[in-house]
PQR file of N, CA, C, O and H, with PARSE charges and radii, in Angstrom:
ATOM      1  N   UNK A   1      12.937  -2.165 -12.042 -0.4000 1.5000
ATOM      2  CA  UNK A   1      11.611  -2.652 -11.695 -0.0000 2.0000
ATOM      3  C   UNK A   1      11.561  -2.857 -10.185  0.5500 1.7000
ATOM      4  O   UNK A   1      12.400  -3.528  -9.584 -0.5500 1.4000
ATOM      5  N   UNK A   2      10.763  -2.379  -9.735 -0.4000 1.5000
ATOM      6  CA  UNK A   2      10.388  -2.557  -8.380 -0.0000 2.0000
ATOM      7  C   UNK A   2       9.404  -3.259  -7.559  0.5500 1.7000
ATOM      8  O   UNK A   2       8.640  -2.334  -7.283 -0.5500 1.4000
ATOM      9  H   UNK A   2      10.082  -1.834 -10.223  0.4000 1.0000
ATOM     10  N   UNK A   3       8.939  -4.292  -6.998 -0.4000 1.5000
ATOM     11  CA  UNK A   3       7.805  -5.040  -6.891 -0.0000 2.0000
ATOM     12  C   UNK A   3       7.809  -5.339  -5.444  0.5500 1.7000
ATOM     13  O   UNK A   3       8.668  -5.477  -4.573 -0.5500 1.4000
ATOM     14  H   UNK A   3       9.560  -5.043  -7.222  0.4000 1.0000
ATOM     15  N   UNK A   4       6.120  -5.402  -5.546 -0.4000 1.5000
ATOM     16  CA  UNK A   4       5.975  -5.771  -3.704 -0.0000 2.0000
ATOM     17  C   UNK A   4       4.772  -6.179  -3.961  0.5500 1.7000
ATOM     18  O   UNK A   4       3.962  -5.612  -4.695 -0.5500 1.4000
ATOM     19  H   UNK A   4       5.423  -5.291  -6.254  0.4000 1.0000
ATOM     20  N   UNK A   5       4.628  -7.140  -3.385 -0.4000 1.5000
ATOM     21  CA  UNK A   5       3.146  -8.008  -3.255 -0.0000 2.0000
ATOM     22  C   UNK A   5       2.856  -8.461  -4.368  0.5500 1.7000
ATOM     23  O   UNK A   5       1.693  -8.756  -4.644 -0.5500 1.4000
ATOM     24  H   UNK A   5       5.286  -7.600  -2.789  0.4000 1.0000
ATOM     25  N   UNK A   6       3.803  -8.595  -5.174 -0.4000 1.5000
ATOM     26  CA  UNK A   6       3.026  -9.087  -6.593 -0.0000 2.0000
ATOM     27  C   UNK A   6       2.922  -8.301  -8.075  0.5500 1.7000
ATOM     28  O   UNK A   6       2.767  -8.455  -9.287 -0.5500 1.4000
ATOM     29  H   UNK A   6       4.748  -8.355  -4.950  0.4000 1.0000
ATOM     30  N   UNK A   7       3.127  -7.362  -7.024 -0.4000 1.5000
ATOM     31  CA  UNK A   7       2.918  -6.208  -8.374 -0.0000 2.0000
ATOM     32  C   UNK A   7       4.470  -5.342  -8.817  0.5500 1.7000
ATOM     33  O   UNK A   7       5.289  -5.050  -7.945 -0.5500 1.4000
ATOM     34  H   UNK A   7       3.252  -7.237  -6.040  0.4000 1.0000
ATOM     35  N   UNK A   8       4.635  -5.091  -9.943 -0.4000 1.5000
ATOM     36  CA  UNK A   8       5.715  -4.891 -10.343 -0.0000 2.0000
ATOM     37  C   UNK A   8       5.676  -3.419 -10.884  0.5500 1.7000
ATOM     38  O   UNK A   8       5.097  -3.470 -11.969 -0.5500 1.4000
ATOM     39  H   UNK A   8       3.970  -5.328 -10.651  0.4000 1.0000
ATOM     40  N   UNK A   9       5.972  -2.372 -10.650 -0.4000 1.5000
ATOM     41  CA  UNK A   9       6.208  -0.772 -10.488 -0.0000 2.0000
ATOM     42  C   UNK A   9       7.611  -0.539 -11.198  0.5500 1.7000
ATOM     43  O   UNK A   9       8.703  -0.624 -10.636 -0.5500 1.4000
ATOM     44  H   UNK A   9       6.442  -2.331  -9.769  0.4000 1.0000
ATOM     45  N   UNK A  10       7.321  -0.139 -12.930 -0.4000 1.5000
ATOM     46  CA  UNK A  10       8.595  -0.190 -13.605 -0.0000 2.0000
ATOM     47  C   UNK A  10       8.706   1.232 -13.329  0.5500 1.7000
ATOM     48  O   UNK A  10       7.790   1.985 -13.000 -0.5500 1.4000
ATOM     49  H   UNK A  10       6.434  -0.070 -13.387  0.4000 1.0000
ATOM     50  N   UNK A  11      10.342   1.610 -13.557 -0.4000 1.5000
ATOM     51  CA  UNK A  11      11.186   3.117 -13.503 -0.0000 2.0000
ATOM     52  C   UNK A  11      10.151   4.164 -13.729  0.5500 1.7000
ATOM     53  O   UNK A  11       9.225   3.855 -14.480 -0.5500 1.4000
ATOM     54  H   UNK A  11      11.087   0.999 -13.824  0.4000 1.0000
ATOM     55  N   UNK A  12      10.157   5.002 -13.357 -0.4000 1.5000
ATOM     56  CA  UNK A  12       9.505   6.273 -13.454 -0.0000 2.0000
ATOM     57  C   UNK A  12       7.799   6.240 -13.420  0.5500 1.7000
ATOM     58  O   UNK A  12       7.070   7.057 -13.984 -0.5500 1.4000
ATOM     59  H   UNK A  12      10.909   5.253 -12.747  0.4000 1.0000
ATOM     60  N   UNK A  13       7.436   5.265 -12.740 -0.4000 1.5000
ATOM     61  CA  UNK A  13       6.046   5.422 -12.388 -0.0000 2.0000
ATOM     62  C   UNK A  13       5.500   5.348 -11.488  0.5500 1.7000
ATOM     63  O   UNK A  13       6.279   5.475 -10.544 -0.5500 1.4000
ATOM     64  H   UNK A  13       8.027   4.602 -12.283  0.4000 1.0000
ATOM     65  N   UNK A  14       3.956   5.119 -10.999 -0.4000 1.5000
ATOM     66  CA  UNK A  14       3.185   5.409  -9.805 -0.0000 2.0000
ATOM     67  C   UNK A  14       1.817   4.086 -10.063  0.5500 1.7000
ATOM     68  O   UNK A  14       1.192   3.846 -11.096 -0.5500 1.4000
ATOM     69  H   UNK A  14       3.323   5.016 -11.767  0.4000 1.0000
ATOM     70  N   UNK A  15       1.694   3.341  -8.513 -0.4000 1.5000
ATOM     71  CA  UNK A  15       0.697   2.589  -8.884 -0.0000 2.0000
ATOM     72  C   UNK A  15       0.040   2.710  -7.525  0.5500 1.7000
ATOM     73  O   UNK A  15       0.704   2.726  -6.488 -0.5500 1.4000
ATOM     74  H   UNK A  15       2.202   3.537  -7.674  0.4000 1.0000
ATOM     75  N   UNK A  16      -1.125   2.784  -7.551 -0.4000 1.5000
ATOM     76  CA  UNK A  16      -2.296   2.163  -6.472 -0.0000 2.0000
ATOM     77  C   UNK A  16      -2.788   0.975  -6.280  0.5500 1.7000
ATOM     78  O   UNK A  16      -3.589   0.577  -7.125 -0.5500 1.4000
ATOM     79  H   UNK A  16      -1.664   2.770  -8.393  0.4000 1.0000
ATOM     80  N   UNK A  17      -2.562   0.381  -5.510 -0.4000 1.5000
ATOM     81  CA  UNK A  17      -3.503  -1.114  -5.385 -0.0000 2.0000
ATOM     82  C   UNK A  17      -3.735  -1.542  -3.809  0.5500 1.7000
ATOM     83  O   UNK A  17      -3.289  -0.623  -3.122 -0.5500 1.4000
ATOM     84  H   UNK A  17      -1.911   0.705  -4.824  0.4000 1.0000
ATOM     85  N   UNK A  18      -4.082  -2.230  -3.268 -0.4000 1.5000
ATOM     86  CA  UNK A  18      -4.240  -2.766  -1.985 -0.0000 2.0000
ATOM     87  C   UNK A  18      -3.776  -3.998  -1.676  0.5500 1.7000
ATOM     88  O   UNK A  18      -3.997  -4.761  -2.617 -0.5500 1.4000
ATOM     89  H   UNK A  18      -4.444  -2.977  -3.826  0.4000 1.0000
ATOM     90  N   UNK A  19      -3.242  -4.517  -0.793 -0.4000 1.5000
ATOM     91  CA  UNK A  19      -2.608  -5.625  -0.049 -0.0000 2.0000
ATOM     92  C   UNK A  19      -3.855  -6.799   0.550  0.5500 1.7000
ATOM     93  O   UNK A  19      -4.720  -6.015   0.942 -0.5500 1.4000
ATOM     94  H   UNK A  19      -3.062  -3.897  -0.029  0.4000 1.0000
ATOM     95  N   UNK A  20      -4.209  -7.723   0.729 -0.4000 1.5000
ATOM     96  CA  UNK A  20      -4.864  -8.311   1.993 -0.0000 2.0000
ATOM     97  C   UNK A  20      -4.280  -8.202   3.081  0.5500 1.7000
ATOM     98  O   UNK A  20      -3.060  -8.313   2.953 -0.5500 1.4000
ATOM     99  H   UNK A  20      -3.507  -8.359   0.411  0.4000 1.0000
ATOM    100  N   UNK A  21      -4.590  -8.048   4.006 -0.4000 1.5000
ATOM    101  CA  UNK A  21      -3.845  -8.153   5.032 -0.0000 2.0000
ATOM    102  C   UNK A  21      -4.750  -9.717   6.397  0.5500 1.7000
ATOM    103  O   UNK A  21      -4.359 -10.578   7.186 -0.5500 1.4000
ATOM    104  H   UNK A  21      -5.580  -7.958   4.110  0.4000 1.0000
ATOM    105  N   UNK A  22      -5.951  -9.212   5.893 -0.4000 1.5000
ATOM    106  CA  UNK A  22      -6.909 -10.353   6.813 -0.0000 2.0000
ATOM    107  C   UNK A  22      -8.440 -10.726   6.698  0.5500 1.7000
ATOM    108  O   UNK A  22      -9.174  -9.913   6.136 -0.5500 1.4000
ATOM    109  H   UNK A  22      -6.269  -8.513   5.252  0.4000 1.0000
ATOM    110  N   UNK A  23      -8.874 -11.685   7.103 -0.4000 1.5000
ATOM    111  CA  UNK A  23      -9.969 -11.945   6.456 -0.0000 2.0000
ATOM    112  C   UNK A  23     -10.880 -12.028   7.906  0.5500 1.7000
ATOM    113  O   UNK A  23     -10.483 -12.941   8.630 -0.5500 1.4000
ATOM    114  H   UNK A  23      -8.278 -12.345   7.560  0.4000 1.0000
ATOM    115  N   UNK A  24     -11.830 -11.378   8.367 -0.4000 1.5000
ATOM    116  CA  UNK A  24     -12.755 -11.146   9.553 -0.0000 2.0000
ATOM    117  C   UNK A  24     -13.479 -12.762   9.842  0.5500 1.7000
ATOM    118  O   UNK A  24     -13.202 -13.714   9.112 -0.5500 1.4000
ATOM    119  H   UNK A  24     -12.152 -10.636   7.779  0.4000 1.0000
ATOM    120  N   UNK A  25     -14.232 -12.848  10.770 -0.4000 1.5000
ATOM    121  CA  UNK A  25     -15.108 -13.956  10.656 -0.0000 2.0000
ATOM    122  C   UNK A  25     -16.420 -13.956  10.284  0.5500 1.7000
ATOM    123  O   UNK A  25     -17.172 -14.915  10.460 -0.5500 1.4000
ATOM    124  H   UNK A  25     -14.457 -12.075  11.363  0.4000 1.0000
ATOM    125  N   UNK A  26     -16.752 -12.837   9.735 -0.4000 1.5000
ATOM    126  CA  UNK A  26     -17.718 -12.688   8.751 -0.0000 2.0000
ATOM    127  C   UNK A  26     -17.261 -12.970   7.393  0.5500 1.7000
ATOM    128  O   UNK A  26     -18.115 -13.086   6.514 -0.5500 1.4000
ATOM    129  H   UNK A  26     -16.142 -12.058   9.592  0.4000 1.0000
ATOM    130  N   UNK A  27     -15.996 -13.097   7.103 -0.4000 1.5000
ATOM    131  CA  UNK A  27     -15.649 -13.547   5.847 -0.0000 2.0000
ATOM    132  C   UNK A  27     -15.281 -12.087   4.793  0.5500 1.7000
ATOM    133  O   UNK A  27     -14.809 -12.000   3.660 -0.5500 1.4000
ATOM    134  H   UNK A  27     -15.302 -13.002   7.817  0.4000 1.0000
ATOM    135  N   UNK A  28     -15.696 -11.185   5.670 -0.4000 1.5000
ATOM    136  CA  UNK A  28     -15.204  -9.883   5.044 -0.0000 2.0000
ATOM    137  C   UNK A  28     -13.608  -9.497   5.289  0.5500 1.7000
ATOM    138  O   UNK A  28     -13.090  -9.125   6.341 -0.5500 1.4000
ATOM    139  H   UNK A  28     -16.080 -11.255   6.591  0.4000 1.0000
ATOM    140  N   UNK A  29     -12.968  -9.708   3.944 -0.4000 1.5000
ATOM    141  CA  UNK A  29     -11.742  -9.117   3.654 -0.0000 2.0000
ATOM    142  C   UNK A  29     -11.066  -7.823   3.890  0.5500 1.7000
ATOM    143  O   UNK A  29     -11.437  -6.755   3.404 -0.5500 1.4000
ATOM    144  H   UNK A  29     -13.389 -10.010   3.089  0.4000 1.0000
ATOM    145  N   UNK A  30     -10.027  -7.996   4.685 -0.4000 1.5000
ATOM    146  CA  UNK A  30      -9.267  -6.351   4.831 -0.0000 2.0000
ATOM    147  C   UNK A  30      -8.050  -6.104   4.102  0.5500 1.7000
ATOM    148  O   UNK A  30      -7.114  -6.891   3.966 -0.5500 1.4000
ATOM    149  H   UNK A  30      -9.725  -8.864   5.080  0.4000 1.0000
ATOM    150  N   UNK A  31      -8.137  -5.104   3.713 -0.4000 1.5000
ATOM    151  CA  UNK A  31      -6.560  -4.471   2.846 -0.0000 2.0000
ATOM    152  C   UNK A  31      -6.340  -3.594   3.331  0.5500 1.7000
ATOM    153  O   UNK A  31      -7.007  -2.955   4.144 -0.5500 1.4000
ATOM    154  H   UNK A  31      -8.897  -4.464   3.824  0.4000 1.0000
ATOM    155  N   UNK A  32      -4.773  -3.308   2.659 -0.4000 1.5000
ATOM    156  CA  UNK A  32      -4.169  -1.937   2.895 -0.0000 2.0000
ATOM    157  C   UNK A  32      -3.841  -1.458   1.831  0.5500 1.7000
ATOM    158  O   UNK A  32      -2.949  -1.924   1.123 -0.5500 1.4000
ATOM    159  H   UNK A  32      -4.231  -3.828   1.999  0.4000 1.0000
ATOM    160  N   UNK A  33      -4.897   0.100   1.425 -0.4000 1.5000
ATOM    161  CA  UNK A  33      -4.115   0.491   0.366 -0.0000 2.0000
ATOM    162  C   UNK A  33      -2.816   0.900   0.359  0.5500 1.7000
ATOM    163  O   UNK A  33      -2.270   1.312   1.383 -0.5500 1.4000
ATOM    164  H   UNK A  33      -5.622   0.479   2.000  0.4000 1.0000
ATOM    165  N   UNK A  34      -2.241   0.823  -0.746 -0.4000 1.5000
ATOM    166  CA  UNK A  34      -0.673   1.979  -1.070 -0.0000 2.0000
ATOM    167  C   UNK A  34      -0.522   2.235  -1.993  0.5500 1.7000
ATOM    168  O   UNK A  34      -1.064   1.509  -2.827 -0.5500 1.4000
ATOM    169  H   UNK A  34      -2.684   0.489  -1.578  0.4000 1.0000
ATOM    170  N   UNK A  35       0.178   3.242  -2.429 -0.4000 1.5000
ATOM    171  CA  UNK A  35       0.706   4.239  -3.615 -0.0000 2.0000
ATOM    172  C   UNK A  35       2.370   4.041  -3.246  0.5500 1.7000
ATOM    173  O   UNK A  35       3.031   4.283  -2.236 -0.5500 1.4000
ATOM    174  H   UNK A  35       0.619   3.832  -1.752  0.4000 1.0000
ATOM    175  N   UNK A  36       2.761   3.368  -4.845 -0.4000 1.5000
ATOM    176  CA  UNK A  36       3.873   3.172  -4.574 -0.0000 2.0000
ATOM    177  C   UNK A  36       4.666   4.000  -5.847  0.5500 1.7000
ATOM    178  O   UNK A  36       4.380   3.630  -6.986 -0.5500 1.4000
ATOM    179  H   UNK A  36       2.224   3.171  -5.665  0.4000 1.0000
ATOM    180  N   UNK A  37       5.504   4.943  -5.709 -0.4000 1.5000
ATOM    181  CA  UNK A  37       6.059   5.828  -6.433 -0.0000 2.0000
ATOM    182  C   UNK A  37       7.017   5.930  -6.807  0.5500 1.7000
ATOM    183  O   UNK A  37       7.777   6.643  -6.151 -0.5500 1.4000
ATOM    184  H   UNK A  37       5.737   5.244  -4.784  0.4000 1.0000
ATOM    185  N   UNK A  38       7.633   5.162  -8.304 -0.4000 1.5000
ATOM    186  CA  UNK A  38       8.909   4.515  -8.356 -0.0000 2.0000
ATOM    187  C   UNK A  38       9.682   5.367  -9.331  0.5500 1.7000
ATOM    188  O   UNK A  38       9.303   5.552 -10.487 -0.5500 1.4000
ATOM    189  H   UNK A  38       7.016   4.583  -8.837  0.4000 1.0000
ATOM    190  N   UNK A  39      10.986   5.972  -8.718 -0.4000 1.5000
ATOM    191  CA  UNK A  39      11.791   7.220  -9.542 -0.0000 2.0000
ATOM    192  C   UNK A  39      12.343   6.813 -10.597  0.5500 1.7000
ATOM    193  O   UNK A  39      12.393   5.658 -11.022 -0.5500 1.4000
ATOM    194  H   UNK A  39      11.293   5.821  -7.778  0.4000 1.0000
ATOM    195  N   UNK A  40      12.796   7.818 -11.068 -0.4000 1.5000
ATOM    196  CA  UNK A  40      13.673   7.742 -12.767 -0.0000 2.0000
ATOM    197  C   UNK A  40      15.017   6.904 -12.745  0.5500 1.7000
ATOM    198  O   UNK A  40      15.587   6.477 -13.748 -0.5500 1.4000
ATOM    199  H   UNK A  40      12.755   8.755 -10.723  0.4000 1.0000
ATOM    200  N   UNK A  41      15.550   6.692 -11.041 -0.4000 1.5000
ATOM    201  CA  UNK A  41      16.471   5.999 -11.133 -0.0000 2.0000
ATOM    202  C   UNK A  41      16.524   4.860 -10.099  0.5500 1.7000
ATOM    203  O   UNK A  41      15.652   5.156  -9.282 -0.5500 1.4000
ATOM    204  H   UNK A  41      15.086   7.039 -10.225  0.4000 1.0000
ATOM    205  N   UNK A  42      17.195   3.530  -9.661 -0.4000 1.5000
ATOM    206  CA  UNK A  42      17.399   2.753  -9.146 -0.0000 2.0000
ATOM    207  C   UNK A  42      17.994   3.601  -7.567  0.5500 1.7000
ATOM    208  O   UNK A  42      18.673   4.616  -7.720 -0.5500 1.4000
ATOM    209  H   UNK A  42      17.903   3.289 -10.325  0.4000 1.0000
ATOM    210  N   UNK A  43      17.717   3.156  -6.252 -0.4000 1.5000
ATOM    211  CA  UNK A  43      18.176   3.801  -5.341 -0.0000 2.0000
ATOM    212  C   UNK A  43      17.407   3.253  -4.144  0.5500 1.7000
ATOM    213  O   UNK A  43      16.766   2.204  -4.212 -0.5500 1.4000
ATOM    214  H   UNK A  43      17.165   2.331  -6.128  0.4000 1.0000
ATOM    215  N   UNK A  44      17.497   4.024  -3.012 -0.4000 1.5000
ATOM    216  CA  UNK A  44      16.617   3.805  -1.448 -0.0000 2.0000
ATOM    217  C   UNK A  44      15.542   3.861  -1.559  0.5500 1.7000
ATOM    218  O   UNK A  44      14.809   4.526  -2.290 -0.5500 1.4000
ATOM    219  H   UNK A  44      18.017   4.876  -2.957  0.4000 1.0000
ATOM    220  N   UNK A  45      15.313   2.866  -0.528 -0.4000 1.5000
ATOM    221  CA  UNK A  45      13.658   2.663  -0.836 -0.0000 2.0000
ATOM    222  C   UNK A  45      13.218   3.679   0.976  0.5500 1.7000
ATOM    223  O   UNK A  45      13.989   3.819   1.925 -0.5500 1.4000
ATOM    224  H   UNK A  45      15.908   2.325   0.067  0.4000 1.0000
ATOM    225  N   UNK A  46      11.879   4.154   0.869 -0.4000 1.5000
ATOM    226  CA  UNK A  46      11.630   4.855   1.627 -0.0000 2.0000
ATOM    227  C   UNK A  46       9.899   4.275   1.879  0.5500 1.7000
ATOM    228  O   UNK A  46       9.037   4.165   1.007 -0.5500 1.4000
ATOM    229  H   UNK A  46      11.252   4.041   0.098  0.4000 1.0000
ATOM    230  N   UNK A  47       9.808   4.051   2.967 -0.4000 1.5000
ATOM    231  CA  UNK A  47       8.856   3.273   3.381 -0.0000 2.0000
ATOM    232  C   UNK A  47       7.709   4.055   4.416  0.5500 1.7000
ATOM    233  O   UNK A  47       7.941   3.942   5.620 -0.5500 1.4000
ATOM    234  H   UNK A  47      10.508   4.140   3.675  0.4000 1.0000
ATOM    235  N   UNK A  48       6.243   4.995   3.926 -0.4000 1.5000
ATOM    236  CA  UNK A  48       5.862   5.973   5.138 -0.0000 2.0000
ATOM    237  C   UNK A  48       4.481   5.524   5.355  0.5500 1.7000
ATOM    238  O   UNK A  48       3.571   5.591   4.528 -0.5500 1.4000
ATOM    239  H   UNK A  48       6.054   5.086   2.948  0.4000 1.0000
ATOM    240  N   UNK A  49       4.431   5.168   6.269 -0.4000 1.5000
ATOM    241  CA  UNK A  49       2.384   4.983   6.516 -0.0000 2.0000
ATOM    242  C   UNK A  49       2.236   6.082   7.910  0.5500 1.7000
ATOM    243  O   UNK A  49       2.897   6.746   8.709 -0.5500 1.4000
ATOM    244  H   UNK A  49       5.170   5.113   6.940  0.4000 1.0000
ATOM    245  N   UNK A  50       0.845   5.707   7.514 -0.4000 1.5000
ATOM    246  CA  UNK A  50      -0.118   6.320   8.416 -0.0000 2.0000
ATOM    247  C   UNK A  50      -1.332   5.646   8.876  0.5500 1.7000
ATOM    248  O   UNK A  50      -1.900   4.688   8.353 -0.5500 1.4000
ATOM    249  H   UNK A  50       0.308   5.168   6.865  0.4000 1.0000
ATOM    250  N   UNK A  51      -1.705   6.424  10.149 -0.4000 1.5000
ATOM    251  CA  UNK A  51      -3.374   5.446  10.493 -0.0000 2.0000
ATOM    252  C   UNK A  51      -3.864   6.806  11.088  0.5500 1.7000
ATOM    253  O   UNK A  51      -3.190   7.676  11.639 -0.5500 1.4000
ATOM    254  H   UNK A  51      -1.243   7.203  10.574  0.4000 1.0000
ATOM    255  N   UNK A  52      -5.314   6.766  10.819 -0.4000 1.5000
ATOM    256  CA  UNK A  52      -5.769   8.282  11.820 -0.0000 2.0000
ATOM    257  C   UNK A  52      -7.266   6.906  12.356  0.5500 1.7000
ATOM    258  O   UNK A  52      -7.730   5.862  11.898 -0.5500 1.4000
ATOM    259  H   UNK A  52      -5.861   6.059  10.372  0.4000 1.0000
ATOM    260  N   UNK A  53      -7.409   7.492  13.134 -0.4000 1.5000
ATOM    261  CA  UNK A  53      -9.128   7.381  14.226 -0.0000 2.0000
ATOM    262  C   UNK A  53      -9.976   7.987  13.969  0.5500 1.7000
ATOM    263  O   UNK A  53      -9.505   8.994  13.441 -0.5500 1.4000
ATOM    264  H   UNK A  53      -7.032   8.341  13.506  0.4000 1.0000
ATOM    265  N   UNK A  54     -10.998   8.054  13.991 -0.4000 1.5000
ATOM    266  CA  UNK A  54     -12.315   8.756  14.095 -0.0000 2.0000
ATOM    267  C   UNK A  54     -12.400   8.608  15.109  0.5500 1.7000
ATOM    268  O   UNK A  54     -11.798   7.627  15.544 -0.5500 1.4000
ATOM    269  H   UNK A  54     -11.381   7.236  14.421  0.4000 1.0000
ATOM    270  N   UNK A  55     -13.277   9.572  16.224 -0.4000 1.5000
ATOM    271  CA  UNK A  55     -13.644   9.609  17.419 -0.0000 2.0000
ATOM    272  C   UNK A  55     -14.664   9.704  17.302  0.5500 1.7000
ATOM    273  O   UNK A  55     -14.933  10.349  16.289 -0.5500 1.4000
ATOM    274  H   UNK A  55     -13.766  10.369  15.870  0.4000 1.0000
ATOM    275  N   UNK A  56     -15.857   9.241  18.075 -0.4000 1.5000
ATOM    276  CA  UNK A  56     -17.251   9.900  18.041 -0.0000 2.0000
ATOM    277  C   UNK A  56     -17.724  10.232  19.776  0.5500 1.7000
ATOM    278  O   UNK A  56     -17.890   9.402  20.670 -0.5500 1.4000
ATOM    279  H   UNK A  56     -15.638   8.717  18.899  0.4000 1.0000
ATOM    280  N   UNK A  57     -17.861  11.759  19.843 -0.4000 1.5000
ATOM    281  CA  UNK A  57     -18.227  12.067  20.919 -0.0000 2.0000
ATOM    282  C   UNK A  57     -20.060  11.376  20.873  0.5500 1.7000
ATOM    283  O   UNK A  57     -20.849  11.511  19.938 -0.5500 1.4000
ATOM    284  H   UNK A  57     -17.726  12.433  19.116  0.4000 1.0000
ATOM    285  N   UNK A  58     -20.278  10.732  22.051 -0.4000 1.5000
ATOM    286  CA  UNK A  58     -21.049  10.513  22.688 -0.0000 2.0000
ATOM    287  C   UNK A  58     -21.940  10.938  24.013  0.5500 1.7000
ATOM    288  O   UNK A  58     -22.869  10.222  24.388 -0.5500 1.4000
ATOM    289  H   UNK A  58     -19.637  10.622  22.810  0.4000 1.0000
TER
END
């Protein structure tokens, strides 16, 4: 069993959910999604994010 944030990702499966990470001063909540993809066997954990930008030419 594998767990992070709460959530528990048994052997050989795949879960989606989101994290909080912060709450704005509008009171609007931020997360981070992740997909966490847990193998057939016990082993290294491998940890990969990403962030991209939008640009808007002006």
């Amino acid at each position: 069993m594998f767990e992070i944030a709460g959530e528990a990702i048994p052997l050989a499966t795949s879960r989606r959910f989101e994290i909080p990470v912060a709450k704005l001063p509008t009171q609007t909540m931020l997360s981070l999604p992740i997909t966490v993809i847990h193998g057939h066997q016990q082993g290294a954990v491998l940890w990969l994010t990403r962030i991209s930008h939008k640009f808007c030419d002006r």
